[in-house]
N, C-alpha and C positions, 0 to 999 in steps of 0.2 A: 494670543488673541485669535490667528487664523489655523488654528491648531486640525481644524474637524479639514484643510486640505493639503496636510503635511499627507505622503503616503507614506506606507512599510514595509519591508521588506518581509514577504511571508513565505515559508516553507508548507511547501504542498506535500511534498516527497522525497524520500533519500532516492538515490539510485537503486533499480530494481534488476537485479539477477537472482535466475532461477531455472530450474529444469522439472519438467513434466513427462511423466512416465504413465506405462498400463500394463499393469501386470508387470513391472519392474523393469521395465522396457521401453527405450527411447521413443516419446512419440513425436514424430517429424511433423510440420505442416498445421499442426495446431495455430488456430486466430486466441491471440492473451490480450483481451484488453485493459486498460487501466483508467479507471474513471476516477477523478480528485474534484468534492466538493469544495468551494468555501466562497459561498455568496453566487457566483456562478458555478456550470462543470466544465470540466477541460478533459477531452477524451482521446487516448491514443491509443493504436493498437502495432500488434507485431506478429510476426508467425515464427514459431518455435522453428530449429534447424532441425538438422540429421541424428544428431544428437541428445535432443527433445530440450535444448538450450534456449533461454529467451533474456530479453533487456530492454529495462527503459534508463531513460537517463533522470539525472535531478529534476526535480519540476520544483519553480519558484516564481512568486510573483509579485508586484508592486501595488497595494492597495490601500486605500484611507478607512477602509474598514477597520482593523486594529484602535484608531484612535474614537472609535465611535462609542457610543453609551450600553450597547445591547454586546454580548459574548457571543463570537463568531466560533464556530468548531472548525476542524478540516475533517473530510468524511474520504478515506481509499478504501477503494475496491478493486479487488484484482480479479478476472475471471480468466477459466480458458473452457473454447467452446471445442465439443466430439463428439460427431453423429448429432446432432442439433439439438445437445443438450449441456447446459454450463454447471462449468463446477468453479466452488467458491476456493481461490487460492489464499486470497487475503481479505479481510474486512476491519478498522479501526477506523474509530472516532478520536477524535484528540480536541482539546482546546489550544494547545501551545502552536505557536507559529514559527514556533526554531526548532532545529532539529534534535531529535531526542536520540539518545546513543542507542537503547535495547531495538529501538524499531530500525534505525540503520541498521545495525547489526543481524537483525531477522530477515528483512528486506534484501539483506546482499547474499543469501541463502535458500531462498525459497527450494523447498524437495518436495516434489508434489505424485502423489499416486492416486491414479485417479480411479480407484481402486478401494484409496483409504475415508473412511466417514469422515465427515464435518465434526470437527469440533471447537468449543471453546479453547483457548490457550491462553493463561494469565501467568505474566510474565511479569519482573521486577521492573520499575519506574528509575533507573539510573539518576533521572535529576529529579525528579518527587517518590523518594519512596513507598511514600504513607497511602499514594496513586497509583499501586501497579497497573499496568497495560494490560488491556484483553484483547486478541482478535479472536475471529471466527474463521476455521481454514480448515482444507483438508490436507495439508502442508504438515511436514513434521520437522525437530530440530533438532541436534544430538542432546541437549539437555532440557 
C-alpha cells in the first residue's frame, strides 16, 4: 500500500581504476572527475599520481525512485582535464540499478591516451545479451 516510500538500493558505479597517459607516458597531476546521474548529480574528483594512476571508489545510493511509474537511467561520465581542455574517458547510459559485470570489468581498467580518438566501444551485456553496452571513450581494452 505505501510501496511509492519503500527506498532501493541503486548502483551508481563500480569501482573506478585507471591510468592516463600522453604520448604513452605517465601523466602526473591530472584533475579526473566522475559525474553520476540518476535523478540528482553526484560529483567527485581526484588527481592522477606519478604514475598517471587514478580511483574512485563504489558509489551507491538509497532512493524511492526505482519504485516509481516513469524509468529512471544512471548516466557516468568520466573526464580528465590538460591544458584546459577534457577528454572523454568514459560515458554510459544504463537503466539497471545493479551492477552489471562487463562495466565493472571495464571500469576496473581504464587505459587512457590522451592522444587516442573518441570512440564508440560496444561491448557484450553479461546479464542482457540481446542489450549489448556502448560507451563513448578515448580508453582502450585488450579485447
Amino acid at each position: 500500500m505505501f510501496s511509492w516510500f519503500k527506498k532501493y538500493d541503486v548502483h551508481l558505479s563500480p569501482a573506478v581504476r585507471g591510468t592516463v597517459l600522453l604520448d604513452g607516458k605517465p601523466l602526473a597531476n591530472a584533475v579526473v572527475s566522475r559525474e553520476l546521474h540518476y535523478d540528482k548529480e553526484y560529483v567527485d574528483r581526484t588527481s592522477t599520481d606519478s604514475d598517471g594512476n587514478f580511483s574512485f571508489p563504489e558509489k551507491n545510493i538509497r532512493s524511492r525512485k526505482p519504485g516509481g511509474l516513469a524509468e529512471m537511467r544512471t548516466r557516468q561520465v568520466i573526464v580528465v582535464q590538460h591544458q584546459q581542455k577534457n577528454y572523454l574517458l568514459w560515458y554510459l547510459t544504463t537503466s539497471s540499478i545493479a551492477p552489471q559485470q562487463a562495466i565493472v570489468q571495464r571500469l576496473s581498467s581504464l587505459n587512457c591516451d590522451l592522444t587516442n580518438d573518441e570512440q564508440e566501444h560496444v561491448f557484450s551485456n553479461i546479464e542482457k545479451p540481446d542489450f549489448p553496452h556502448s560507451t563513448f571513450s578515448i580508453c582502450r581494452w585488450a579485447d
